[in-house]
DRENDO-1510 file (C-alpha; in Angstrom, 1 decimal, always signed):
<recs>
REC; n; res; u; v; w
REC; 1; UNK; -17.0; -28.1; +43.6 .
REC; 2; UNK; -20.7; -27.0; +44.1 .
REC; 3; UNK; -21.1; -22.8; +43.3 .
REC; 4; UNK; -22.2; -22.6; +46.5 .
REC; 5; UNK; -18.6; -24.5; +48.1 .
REC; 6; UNK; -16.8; -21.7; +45.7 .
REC; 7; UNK; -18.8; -18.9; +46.6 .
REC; 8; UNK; -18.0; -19.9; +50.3 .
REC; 9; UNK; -14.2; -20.0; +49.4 .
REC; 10; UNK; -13.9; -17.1; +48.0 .
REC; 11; UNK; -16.1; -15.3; +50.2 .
REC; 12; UNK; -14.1; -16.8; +53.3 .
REC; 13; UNK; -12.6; -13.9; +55.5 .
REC; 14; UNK; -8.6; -15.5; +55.0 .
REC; 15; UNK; -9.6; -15.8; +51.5 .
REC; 16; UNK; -11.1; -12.7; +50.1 .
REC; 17; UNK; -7.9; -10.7; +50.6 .
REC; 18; UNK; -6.0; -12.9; +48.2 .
REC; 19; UNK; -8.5; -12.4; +45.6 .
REC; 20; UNK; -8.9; -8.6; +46.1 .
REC; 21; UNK; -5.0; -8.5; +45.4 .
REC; 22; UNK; -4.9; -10.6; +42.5 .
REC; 23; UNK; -7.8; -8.2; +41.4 .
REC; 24; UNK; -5.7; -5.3; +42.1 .
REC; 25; UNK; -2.6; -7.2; +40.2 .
REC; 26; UNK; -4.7; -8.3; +37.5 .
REC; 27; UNK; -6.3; -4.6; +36.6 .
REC; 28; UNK; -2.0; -3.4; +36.7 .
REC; 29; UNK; -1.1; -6.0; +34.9 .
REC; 30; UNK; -3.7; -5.5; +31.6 .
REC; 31; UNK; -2.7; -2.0; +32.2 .
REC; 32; UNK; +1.1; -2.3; +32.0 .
REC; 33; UNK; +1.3; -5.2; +29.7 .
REC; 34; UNK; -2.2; -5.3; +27.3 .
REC; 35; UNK; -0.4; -7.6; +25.2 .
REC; 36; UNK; +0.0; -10.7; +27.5 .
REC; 37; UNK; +1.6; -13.0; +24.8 .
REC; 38; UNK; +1.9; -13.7; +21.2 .
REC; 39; UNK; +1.0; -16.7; +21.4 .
REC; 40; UNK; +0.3; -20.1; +23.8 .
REC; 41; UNK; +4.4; -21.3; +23.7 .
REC; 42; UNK; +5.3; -17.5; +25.1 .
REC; 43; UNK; +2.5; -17.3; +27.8 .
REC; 44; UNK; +3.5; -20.3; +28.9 .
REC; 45; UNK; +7.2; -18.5; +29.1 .
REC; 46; UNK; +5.8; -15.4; +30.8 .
REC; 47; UNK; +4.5; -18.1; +33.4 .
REC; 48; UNK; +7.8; -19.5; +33.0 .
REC; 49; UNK; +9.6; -16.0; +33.7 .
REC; 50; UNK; +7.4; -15.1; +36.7 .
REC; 51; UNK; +8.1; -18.3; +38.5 .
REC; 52; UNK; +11.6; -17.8; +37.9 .
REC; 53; UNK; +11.4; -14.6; +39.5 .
REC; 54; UNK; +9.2; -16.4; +42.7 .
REC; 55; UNK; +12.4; -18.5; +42.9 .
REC; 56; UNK; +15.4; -15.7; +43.0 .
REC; 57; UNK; +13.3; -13.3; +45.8 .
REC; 58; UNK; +13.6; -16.7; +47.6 .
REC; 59; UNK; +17.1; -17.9; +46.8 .
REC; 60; UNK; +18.6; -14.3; +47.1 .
REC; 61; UNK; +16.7; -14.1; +50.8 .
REC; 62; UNK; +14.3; -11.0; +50.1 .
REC; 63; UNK; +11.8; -11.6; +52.9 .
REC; 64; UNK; +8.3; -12.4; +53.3 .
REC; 65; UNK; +6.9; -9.6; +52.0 .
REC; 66; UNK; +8.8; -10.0; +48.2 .
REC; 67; UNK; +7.9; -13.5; +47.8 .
REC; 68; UNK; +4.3; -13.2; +49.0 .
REC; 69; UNK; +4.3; -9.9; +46.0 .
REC; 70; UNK; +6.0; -12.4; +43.4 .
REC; 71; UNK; +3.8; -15.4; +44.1 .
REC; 72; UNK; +0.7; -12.7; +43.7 .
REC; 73; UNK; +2.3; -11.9; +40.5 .
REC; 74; UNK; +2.9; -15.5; +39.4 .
REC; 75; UNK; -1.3; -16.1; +40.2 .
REC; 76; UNK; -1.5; -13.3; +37.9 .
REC; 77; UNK; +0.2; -14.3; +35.2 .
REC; 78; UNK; -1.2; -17.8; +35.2 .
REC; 79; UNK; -4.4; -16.3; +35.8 .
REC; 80; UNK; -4.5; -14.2; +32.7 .
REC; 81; UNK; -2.8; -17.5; +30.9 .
REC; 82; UNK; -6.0; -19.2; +31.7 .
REC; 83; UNK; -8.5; -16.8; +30.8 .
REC; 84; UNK; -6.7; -17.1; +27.4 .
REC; 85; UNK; -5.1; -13.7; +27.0 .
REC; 86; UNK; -2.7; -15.7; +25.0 .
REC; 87; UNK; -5.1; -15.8; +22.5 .
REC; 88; UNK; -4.7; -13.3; +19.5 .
REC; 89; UNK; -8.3; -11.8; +19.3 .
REC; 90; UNK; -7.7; -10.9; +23.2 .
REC; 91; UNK; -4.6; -9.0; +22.1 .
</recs>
């Protein structure tokens, strides 16, 4: 993907209000949690957690609304996985 094809994703009007939310959930997130992991095994559990979560709003018929807010948090969490806030010198 060119940087102009990505800009033009993000930038795309049904786009950009995903990423403003994961913004918003991403700023909470280092907020509530500054410590995202000791290590690569448990962010790869906190990933592991939040899905797990995606699945009971589903399985326990919570609406739209709740699993839209726990997939947000899952793109967090895997977000902040990948930018390696796993890591210990991001700790």
């Amino acid at each position: 993907m060119t940087d102009e094809e990505y800009l033009g994703f993000v930038m795309a009007p049904e786009n950009r209000r995903v990423f403003e939310l994961l913004k918003l959930k991403d700023d909470r997130a280092r907020q509530k949690h500054p410590a995202f992991s000791d290590g690569i095994y448990q962010g790869v559990g906190v990933i592991g957690e939040e899905y797990g979560e995606l699945c009971q709003a589903l399985n326990k018929n919570q609406g739209e609304a709740r699993v839209m807010d726990e997939a947000l948090d899952l793109l967090c969490v895997a977000w902040r996985f990948c930018r390696g806030d796993w890591r210990p010198e991001k700790c």
